[in-house]
mmCIF file of the N, C-alpha and C atoms, coordinates in Angstrom:
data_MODEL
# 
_entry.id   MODEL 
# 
loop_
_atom_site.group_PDB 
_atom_site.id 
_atom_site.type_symbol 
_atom_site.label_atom_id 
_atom_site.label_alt_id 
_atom_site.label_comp_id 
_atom_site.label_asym_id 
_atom_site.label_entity_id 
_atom_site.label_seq_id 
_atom_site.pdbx_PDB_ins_code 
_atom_site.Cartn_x 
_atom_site.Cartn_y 
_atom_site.Cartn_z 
_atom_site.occupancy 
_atom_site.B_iso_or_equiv 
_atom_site.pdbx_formal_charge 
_atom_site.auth_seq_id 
_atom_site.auth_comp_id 
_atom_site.auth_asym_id 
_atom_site.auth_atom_id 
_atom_site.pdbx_PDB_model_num 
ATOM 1   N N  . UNK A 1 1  ? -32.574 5.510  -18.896 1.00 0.00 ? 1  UNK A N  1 
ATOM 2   C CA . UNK A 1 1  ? -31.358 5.896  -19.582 1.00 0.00 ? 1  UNK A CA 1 
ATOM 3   C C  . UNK A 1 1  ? -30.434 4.686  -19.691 1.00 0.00 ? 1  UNK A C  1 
ATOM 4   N N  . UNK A 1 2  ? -30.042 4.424  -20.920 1.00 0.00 ? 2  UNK A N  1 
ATOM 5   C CA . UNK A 1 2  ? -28.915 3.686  -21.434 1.00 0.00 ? 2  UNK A CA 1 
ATOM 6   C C  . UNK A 1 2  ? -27.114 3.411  -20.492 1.00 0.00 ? 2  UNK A C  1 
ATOM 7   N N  . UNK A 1 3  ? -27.036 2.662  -19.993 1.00 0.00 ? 3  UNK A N  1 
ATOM 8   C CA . UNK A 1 3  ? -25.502 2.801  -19.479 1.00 0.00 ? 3  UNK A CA 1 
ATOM 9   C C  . UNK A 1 3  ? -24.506 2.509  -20.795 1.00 0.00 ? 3  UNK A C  1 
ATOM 10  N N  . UNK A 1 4  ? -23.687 3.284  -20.923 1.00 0.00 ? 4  UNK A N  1 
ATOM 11  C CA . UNK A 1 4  ? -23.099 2.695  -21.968 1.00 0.00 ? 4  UNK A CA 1 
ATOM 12  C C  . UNK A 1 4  ? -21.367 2.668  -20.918 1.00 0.00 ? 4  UNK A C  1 
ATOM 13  N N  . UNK A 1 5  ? -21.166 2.359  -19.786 1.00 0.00 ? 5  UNK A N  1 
ATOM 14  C CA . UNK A 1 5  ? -19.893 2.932  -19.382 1.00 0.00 ? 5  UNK A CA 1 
ATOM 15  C C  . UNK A 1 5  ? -19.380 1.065  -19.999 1.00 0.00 ? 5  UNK A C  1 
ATOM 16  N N  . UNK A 1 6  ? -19.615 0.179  -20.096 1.00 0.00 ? 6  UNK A N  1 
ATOM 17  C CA . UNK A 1 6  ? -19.182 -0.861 -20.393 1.00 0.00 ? 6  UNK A CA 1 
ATOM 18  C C  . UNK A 1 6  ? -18.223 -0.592 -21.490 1.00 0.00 ? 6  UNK A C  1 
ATOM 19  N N  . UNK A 1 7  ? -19.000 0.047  -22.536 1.00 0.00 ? 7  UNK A N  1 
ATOM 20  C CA . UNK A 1 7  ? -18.133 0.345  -23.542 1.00 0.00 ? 7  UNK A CA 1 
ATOM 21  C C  . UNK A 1 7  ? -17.091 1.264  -24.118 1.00 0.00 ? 7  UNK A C  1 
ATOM 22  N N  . UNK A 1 8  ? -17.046 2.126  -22.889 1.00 0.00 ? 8  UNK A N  1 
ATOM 23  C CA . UNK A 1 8  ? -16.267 2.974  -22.355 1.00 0.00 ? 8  UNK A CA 1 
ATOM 24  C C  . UNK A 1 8  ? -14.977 2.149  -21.651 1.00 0.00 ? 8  UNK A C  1 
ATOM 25  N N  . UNK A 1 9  ? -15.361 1.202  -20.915 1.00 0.00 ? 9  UNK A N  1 
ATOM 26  C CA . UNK A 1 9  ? -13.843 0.246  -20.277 1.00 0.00 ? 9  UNK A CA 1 
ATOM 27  C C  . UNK A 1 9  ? -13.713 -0.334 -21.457 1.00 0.00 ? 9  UNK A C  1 
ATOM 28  N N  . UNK A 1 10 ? -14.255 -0.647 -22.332 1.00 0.00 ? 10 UNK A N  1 
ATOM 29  C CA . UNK A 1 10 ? -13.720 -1.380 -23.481 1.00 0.00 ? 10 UNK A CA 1 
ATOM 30  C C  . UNK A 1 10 ? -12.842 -1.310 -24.380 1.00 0.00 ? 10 UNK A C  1 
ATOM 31  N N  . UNK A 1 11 ? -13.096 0.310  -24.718 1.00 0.00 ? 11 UNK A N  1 
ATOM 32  C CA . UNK A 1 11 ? -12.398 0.823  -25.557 1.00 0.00 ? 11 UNK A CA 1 
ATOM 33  C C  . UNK A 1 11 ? -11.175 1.843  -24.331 1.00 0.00 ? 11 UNK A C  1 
ATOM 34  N N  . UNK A 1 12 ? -11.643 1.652  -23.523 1.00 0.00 ? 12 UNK A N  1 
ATOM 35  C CA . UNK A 1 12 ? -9.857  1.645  -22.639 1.00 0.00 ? 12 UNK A CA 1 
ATOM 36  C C  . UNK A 1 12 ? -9.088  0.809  -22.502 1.00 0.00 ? 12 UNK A C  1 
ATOM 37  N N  . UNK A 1 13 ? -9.515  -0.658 -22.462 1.00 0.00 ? 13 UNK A N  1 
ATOM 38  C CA . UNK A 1 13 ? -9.062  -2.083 -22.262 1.00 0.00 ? 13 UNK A CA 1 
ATOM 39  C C  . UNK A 1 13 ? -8.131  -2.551 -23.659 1.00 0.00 ? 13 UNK A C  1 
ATOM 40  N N  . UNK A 1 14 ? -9.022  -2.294 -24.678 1.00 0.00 ? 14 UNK A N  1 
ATOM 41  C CA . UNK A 1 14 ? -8.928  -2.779 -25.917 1.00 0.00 ? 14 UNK A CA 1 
ATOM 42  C C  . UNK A 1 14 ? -8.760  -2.072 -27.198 1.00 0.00 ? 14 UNK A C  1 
ATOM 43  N N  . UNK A 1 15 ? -9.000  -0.606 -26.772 1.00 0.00 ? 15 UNK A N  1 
ATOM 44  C CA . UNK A 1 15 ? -8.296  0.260  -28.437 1.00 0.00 ? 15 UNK A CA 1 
ATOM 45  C C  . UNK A 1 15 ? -10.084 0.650  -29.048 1.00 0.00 ? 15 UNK A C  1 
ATOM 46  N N  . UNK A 1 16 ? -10.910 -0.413 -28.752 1.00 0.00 ? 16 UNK A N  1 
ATOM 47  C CA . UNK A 1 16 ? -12.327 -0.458 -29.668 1.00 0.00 ? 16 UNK A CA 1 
ATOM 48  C C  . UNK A 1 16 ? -13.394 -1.344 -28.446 1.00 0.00 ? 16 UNK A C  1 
ATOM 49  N N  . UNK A 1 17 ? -14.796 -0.974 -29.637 1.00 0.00 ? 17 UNK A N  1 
ATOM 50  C CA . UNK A 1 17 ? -16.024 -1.957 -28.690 1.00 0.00 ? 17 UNK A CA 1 
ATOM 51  C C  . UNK A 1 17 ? -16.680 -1.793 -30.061 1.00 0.00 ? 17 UNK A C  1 
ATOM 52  N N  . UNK A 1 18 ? -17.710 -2.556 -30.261 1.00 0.00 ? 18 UNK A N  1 
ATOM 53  C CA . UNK A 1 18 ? -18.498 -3.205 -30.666 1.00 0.00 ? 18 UNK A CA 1 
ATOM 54  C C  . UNK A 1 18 ? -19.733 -2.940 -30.017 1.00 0.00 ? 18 UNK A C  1 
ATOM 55  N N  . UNK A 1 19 ? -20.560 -2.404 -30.507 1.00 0.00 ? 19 UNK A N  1 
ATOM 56  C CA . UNK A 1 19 ? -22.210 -1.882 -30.230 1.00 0.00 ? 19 UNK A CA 1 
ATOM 57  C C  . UNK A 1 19 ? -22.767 -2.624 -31.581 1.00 0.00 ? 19 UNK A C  1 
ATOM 58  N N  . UNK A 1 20 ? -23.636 -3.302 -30.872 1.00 0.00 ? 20 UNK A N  1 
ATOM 59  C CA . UNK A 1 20 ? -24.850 -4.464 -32.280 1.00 0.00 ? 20 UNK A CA 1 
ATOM 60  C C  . UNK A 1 20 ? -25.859 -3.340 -32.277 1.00 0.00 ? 20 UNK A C  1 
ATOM 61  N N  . UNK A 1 21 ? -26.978 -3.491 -33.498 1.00 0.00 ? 21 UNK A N  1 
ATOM 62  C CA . UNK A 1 21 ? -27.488 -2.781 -33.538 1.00 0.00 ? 21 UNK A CA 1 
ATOM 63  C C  . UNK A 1 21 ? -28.252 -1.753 -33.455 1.00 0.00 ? 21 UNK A C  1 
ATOM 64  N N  . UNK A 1 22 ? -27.042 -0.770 -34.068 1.00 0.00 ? 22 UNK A N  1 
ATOM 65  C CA . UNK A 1 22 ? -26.900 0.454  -34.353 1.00 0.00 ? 22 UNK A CA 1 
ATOM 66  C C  . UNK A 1 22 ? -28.205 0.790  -35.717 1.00 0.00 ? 22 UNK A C  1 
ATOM 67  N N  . UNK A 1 23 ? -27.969 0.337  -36.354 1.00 0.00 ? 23 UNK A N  1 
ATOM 68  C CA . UNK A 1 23 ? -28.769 0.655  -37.608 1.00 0.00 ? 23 UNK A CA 1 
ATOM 69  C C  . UNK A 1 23 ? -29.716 -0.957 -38.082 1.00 0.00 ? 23 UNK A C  1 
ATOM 70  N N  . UNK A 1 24 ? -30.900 -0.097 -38.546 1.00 0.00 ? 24 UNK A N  1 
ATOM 71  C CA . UNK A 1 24 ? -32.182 -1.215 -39.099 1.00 0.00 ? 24 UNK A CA 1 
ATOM 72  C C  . UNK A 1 24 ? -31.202 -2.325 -40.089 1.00 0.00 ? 24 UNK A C  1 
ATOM 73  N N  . UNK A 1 25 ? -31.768 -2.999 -40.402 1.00 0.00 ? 25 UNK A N  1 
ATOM 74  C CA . UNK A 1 25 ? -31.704 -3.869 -42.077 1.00 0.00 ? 25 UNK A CA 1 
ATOM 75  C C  . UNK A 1 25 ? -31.507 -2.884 -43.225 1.00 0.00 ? 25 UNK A C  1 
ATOM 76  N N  . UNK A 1 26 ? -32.526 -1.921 -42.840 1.00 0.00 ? 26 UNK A N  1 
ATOM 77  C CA . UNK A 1 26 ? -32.557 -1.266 -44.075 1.00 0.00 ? 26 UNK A CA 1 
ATOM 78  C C  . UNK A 1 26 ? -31.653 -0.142 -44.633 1.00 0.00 ? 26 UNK A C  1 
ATOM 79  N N  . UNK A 1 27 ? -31.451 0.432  -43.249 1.00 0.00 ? 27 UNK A N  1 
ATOM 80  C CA . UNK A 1 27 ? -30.172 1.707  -42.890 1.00 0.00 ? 27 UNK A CA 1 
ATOM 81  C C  . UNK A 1 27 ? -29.219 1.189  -43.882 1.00 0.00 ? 27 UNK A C  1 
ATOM 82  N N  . UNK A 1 28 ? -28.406 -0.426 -43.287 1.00 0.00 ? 28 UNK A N  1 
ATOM 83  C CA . UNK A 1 28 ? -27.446 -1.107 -43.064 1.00 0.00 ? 28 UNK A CA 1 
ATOM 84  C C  . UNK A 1 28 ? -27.317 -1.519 -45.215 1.00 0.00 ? 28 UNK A C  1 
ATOM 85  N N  . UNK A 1 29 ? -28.505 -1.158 -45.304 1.00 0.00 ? 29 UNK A N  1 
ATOM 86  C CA . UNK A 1 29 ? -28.718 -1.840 -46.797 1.00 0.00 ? 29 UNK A CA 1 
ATOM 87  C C  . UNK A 1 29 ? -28.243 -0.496 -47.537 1.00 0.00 ? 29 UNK A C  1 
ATOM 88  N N  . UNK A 1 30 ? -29.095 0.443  -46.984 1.00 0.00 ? 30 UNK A N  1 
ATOM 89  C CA . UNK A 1 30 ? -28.978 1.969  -47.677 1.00 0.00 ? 30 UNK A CA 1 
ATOM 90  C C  . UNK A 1 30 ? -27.470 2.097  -47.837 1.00 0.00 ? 30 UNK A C  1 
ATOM 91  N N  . UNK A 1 31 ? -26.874 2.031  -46.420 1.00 0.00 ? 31 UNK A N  1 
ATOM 92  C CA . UNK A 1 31 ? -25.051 2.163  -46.692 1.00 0.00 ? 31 UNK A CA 1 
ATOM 93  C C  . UNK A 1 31 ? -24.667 1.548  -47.738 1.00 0.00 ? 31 UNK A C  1 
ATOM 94  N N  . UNK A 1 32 ? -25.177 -0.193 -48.083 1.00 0.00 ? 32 UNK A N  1 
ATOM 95  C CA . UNK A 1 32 ? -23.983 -0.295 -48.984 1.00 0.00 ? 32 UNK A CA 1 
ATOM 96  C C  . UNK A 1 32 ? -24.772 -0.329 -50.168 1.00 0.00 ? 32 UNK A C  1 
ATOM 97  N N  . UNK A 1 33 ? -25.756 0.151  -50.472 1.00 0.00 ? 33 UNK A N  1 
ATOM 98  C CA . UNK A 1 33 ? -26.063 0.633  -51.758 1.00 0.00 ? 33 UNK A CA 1 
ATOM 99  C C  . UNK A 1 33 ? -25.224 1.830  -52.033 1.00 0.00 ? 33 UNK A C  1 
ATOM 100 N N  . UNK A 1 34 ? -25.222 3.051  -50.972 1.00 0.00 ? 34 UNK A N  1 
ATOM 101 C CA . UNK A 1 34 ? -24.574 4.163  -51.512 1.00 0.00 ? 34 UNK A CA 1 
ATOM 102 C C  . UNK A 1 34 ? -23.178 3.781  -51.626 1.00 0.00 ? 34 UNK A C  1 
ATOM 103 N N  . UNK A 1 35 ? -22.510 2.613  -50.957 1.00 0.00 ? 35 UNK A N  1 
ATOM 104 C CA . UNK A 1 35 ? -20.901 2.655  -50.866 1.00 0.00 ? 35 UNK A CA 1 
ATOM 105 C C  . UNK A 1 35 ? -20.612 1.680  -52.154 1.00 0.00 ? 35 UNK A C  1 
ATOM 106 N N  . UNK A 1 36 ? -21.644 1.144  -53.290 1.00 0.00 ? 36 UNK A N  1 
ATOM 107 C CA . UNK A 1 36 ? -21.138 0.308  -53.999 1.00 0.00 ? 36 UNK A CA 1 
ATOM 108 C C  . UNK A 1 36 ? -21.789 1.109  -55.133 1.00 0.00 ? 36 UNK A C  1 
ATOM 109 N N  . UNK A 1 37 ? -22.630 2.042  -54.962 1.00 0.00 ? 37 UNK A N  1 
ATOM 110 C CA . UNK A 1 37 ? -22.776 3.260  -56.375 1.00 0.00 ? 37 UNK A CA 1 
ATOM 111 C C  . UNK A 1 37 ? -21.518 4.096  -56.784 1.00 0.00 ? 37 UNK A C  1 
ATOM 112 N N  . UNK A 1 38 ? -20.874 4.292  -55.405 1.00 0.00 ? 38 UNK A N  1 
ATOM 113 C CA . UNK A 1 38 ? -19.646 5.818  -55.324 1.00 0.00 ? 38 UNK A CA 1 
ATOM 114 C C  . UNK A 1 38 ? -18.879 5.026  -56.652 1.00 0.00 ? 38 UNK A C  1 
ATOM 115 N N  . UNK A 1 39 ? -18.425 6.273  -56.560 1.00 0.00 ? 39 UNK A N  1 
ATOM 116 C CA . UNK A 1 39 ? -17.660 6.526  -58.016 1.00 0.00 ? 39 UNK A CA 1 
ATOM 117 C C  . UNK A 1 39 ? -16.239 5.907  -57.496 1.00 0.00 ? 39 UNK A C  1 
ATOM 118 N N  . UNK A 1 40 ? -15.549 4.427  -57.338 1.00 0.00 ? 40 UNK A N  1 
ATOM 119 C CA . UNK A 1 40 ? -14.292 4.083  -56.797 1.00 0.00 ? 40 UNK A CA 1 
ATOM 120 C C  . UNK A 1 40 ? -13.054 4.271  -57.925 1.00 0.00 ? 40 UNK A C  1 
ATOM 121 N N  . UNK A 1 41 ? -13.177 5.640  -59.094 1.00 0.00 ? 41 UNK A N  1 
ATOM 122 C CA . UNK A 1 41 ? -12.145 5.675  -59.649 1.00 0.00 ? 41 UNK A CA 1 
ATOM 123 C C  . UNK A 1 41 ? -11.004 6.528  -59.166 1.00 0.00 ? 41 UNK A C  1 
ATOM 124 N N  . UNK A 1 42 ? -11.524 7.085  -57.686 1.00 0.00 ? 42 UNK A N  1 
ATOM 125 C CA . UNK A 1 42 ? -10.442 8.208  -57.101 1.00 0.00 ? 42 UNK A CA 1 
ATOM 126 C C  . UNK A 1 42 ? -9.665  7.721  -56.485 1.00 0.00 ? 42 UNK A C  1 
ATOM 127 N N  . UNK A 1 43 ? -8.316  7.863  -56.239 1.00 0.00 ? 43 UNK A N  1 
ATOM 128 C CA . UNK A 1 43 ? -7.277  7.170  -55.615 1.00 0.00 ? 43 UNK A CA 1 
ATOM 129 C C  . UNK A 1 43 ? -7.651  7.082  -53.897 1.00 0.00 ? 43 UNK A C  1 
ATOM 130 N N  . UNK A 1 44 ? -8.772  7.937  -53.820 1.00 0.00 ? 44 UNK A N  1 
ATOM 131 C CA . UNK A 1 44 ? -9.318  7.787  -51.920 1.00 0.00 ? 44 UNK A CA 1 
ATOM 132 C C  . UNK A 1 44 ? -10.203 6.422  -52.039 1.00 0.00 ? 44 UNK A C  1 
ATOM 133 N N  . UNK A 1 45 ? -9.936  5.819  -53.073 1.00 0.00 ? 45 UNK A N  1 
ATOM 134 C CA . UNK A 1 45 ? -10.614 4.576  -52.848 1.00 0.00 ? 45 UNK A CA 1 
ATOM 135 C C  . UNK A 1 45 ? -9.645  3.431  -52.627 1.00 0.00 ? 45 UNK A C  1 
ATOM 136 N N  . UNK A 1 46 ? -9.214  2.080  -51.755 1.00 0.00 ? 46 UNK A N  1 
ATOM 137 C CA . UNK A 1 46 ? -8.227  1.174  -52.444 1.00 0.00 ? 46 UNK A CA 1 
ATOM 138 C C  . UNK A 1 46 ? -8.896  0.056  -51.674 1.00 0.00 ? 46 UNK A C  1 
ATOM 139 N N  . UNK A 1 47 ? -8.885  -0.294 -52.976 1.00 0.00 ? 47 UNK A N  1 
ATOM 140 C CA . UNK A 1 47 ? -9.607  -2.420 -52.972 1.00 0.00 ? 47 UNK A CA 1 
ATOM 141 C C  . UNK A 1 47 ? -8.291  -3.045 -53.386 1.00 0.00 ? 47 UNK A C  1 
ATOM 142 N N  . UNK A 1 48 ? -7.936  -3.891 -52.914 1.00 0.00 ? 48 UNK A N  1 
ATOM 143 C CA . UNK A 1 48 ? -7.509  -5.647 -52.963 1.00 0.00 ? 48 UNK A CA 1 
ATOM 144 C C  . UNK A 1 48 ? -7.893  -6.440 -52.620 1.00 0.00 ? 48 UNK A C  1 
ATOM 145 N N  . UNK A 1 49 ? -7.687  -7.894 -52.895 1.00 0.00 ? 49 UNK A N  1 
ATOM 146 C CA . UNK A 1 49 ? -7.659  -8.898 -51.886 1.00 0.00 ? 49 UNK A CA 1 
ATOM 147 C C  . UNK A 1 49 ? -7.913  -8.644 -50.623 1.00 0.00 ? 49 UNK A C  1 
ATOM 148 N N  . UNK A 1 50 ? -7.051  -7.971 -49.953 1.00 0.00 ? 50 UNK A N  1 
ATOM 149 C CA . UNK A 1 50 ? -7.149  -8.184 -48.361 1.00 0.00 ? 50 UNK A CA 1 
ATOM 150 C C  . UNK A 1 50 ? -7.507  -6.853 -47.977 1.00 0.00 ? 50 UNK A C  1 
ATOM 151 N N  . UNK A 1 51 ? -7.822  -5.616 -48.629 1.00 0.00 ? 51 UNK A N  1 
ATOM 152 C CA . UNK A 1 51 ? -8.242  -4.567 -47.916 1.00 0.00 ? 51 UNK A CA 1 
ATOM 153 C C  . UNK A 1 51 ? -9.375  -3.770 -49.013 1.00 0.00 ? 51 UNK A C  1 
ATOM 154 N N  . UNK A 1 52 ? -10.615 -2.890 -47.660 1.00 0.00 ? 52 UNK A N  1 
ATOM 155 C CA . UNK A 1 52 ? -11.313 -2.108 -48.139 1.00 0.00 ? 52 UNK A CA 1 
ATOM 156 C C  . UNK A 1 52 ? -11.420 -0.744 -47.864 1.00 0.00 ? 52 UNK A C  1 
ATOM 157 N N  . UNK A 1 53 ? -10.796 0.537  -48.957 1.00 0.00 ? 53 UNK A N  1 
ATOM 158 C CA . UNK A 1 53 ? -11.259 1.460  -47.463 1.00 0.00 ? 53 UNK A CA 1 
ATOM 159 C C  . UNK A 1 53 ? -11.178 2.686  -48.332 1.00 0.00 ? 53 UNK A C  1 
ATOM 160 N N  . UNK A 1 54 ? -11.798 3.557  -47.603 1.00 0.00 ? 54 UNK A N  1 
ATOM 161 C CA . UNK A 1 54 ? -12.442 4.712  -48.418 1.00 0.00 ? 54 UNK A CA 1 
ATOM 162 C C  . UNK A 1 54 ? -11.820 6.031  -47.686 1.00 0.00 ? 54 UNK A C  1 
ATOM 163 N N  . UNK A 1 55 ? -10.861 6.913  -47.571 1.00 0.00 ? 55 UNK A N  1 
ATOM 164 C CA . UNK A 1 55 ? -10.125 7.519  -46.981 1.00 0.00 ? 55 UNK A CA 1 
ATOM 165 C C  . UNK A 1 55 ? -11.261 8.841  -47.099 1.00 0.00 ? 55 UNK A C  1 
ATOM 166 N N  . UNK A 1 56 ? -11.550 9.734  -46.176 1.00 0.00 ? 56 UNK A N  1 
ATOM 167 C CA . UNK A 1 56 ? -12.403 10.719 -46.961 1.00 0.00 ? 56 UNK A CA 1 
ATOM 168 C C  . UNK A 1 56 ? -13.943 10.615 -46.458 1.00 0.00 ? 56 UNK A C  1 
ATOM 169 N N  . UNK A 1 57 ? -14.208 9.574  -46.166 1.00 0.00 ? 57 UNK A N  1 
ATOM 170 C CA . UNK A 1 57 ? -15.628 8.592  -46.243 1.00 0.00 ? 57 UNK A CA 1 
ATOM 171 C C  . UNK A 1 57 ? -16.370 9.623  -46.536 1.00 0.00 ? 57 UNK A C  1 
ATOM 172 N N  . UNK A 1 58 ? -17.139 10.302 -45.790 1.00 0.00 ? 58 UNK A N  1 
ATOM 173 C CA . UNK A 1 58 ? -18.195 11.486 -45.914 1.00 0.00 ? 58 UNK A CA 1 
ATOM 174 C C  . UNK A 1 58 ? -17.824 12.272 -46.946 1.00 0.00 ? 58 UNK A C  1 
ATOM 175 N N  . UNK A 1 59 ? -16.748 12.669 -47.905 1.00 0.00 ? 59 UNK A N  1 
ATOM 176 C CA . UNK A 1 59 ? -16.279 13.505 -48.738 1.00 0.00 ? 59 UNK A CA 1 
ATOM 177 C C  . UNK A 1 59 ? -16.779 12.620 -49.835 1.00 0.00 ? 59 UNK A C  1 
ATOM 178 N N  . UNK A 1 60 ? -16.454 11.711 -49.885 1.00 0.00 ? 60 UNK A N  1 
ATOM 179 C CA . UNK A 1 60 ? -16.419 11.077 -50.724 1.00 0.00 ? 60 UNK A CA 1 
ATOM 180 C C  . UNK A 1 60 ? -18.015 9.857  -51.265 1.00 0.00 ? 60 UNK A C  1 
ATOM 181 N N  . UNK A 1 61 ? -18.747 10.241 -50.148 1.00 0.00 ? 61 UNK A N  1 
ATOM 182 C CA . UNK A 1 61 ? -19.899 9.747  -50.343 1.00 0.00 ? 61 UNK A CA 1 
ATOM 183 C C  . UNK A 1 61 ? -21.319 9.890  -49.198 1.00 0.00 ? 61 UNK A C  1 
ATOM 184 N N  . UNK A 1 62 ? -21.102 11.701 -49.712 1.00 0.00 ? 62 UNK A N  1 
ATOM 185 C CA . UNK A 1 62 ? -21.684 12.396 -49.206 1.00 0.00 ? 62 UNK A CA 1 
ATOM 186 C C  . UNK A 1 62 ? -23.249 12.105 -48.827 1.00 0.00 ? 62 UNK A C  1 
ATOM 187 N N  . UNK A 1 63 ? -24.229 11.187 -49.766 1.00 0.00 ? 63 UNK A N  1 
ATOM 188 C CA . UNK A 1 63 ? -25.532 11.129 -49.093 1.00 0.00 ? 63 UNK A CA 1 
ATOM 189 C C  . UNK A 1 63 ? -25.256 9.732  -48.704 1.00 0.00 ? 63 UNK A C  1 
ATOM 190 N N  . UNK A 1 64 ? -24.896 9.425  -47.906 1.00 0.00 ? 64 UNK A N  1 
ATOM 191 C CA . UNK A 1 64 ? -24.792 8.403  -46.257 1.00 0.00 ? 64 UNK A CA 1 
ATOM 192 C C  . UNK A 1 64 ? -24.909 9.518  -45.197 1.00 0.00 ? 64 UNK A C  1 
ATOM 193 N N  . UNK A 1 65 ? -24.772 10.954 -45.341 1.00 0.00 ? 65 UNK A N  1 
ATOM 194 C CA . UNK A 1 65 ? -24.379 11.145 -43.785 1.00 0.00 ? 65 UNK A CA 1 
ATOM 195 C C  . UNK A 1 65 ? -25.983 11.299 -43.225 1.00 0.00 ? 65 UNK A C  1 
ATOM 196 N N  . UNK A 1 66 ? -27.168 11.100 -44.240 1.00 0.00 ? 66 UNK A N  1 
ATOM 197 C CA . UNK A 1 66 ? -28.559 11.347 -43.492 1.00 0.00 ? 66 UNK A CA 1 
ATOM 198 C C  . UNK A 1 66 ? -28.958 9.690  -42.919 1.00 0.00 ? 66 UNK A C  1 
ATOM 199 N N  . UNK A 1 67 ? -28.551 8.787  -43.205 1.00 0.00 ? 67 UNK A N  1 
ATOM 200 C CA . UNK A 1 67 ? -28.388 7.670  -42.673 1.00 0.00 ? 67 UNK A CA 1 
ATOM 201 C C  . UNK A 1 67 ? -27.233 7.317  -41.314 1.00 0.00 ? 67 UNK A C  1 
ATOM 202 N N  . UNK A 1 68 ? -26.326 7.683  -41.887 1.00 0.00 ? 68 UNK A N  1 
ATOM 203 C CA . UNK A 1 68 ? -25.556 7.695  -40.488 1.00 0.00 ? 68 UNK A CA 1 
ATOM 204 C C  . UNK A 1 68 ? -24.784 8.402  -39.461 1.00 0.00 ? 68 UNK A C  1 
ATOM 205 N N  . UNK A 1 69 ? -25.702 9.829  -39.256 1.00 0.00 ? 69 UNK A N  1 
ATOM 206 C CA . UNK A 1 69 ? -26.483 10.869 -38.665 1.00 0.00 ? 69 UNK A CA 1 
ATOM 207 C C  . UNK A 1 69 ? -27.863 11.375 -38.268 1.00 0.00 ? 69 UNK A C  1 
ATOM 208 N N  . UNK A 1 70 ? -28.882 9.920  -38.128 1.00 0.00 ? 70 UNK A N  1 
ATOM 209 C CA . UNK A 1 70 ? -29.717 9.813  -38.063 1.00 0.00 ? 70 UNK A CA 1 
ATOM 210 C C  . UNK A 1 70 ? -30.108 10.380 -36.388 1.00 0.00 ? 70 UNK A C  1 
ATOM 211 N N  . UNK A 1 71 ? -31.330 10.113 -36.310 1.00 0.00 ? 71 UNK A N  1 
ATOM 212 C CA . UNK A 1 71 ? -32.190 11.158 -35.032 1.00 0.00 ? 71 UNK A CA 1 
ATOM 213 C C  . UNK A 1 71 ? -32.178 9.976  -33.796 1.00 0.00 ? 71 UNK A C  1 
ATOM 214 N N  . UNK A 1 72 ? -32.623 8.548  -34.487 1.00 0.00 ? 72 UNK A N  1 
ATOM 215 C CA . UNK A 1 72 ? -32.886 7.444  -33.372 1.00 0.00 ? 72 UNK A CA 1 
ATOM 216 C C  . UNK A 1 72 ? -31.172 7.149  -32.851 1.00 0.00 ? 72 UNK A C  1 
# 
């Protein structure tokens, strides 16, 4: 069995943690194929310069969740 309590003080220490891979090459590919097909004309989308972000995520780009809701 996996310890994960490290990342448990981490994200008490620090707000967040960082776990490396989580998902294949290919998973990781699948995401941003589906996140650069979605339809970004809905205002739950906002790109600039300095920011990316998809308010909604799963609502809004519904077949990712068999990728990142996976079994492994």
């Amino acid at each position: 069995m996996t310890d994960y309590s490290h990342y448990q003080d981490e994200i008490s220490e620090n707000g967040f943690t960082v776990i490396n891979d989580v998902y294949s090459e290919a998973e990781v590919n699948d995401l941003i194929a589906a996140i650069n097909d979605a339809d970004k004309s809905n205002p739950t989308f906002r790109k600039n310069a300095d920011l990316f972000a998809i308010r909604q995520f799963l609502k809004e780009v519904p077949q990712i969740k068999t990728t990142i809701f996976n079994e492994d």
